[in-house]
N, C-alpha and C positions, 0 to 999 in steps of 0.2 A: 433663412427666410424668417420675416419677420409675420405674427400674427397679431392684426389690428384689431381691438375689440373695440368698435364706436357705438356710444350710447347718446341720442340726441336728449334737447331738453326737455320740458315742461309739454304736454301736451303732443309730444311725438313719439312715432317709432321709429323701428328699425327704417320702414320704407324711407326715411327723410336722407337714408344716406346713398340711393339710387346711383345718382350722380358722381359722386366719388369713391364709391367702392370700385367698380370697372379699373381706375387711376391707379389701383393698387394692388389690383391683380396683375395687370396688363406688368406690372414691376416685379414681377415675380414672387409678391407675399400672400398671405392669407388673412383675405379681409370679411369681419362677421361681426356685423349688423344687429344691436342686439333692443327687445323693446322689454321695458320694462314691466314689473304686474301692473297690471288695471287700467294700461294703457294699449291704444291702438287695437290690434288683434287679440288682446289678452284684457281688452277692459271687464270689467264682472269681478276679476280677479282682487280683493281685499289685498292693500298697500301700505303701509309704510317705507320712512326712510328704509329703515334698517331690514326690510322686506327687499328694495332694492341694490343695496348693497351686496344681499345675500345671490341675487339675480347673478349678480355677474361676477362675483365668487365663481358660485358653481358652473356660469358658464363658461370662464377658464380651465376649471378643473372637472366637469364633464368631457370636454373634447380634448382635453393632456394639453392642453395650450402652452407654447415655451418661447422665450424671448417676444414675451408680450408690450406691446405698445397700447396703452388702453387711453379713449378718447375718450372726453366728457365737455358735452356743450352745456351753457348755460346752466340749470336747473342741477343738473347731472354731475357737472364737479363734484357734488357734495355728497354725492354715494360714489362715485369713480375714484376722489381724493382715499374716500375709508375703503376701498376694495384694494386701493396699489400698497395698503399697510399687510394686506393681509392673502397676498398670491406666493409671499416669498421670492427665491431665487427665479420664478416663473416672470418677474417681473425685469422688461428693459427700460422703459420709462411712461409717463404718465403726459397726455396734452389736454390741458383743459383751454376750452375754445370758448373765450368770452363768457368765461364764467364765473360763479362763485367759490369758493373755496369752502372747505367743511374747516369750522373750529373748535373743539373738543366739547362738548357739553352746550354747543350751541345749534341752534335748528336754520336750517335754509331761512328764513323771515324776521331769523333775532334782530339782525342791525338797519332792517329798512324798512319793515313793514307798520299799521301804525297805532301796533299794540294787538292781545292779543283777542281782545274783541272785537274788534274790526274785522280781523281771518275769522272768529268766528260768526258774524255776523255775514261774510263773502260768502264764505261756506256754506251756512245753514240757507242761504236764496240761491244755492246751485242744489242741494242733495249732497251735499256732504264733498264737495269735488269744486277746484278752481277751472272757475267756465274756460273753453279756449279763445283763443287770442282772436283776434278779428281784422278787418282791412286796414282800420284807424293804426290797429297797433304795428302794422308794419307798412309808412308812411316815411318814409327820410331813410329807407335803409336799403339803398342800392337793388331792391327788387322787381322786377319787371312784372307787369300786370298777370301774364300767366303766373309766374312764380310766386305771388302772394295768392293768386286763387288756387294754388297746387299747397302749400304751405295751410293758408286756414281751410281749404276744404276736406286736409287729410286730417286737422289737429282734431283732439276727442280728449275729453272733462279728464283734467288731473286730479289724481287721488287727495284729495284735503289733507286726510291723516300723515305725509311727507313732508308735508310744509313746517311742521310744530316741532315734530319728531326731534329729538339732540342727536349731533354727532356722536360718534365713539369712534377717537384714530386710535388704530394699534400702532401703529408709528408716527415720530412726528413729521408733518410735512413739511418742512424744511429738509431733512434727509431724503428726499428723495429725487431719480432725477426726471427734472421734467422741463415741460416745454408752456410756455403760457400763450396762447393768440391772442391780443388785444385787436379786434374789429374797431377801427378806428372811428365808424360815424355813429356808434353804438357810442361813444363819449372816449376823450381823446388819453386817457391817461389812465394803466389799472388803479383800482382799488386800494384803501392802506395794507389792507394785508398782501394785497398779494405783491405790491411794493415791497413790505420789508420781503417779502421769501424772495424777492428776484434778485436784494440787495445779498440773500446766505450765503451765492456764491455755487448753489445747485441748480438752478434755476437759471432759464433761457427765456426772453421774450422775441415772441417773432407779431409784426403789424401785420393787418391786412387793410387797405381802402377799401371797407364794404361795409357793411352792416351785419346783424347782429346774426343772422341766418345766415351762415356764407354757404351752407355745403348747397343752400339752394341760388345766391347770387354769383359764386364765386369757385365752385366746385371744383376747376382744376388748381387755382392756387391752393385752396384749402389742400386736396391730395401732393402737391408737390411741397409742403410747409410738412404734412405727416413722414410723406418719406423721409426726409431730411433729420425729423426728428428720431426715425428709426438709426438713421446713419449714427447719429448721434448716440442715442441709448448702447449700441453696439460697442461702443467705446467708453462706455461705465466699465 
């Protein structure tokens, strides 16, 4: 049995994986939904990166978790990426779904955001937190009208202090093995990084035709794309 730990992105929790967690029970694993601090049910709670990172450490190693498959959308790669260095032999493999990637001494906003006055200039008009997403922002992305009012009506103010935060990988991510989901209408081609990791030779890319929230447009492919990458991981 494999156990899924999925962590959604920027402004989500646990709830956002409703839909396809059922997917991956119903396959005989153990699927656990996890939300990060200061978000959703846990907002109040004071965050950083590396606050989150630490989330979901321990909640691998709180519940003895083994032959782990850990999920990271969006936002989330970049504490998911630095948790799969640091579960050990507890780890089967790593999917990050339309996401960024963490690079050692770099912060989720190094390479795109536009500068770091700007974040904090975003920041300091929200209270210290990046406001959530809105109907505009999910606009071309394969979501049906309920699904973006379930999407932005659940999302709740992202911890600021995350976005600035540096990496720290304990291993590099290129050794490790994983699976990458490029959401194709989310823009047609990964990223340079995570181009070269796919070129190391550990690394798997699986498309999906959806947009950038699949577990809300696309929910059973996204769950039959995890299985697969369990299948997978089992054969490291």
């Amino acid at each position: 049995m494999t156990d899924f730990v999925l962590v959604a992105g920027a402004w989500l929790g646990a709830w956002a994986w409703q839909e396809v967690v059922p997917h991956l029970r119903a396959a005989g694993h153990g699927a656990h939904p996890l939300t990060l601090s200061g978000l959703a049910e846990r907002h109040g709670i004071p965050a950083g990166q590396q606050t989150h990172v630490q989330d979901i450490v321990e909640a691998v190693e709180r519940q003895d978790l083994r032959d782990v498959v850990l999920v990271g959308h969006s936002y989330s790669g970049i504490p998911v990426g630095q948790a799969a260095g640091r579960i050990g032999d507890r780890l089967a493999r790593v999917v990050f779904v339309d996401s960024d990637v963490p690079a050692d001494g770099e912060s989720f906003v190094s390479t795109w955001w536009e500068g770091p006055e700007k974040l904090a200039a975003v920041l300091a008009a929200n209270g210290g937190f990046w406001a959530p997403l809105t109907e505009a922002d999910c606009a071309g992305q394969d979501l049906t009208p309920e699904q973006t009012a379930r999407l932005v009506g659940g999302a709740t103010p992202h911890p600021g202090a995350s976005l600035a935060e540096p990496a720290v990988l304990a291993r590099p991510l290129g050794e490790l093995p994983a699976t990458y989901v490029k959401c194709l209408l989310d823009g047609p081609e990964p990223g340079e990084a995570v181009a070269r990791l796919l070129d190391g030779g550990r690394w798997r890319l699986a498309e999906m035709d959806t947009g950038h929230w699949p577990m809300f447009s696309r929910p059973d492919d996204l769950a039959r794309i995890l299985l697969e990458a369990a299948g997978e991981g089992r054969g490291n």
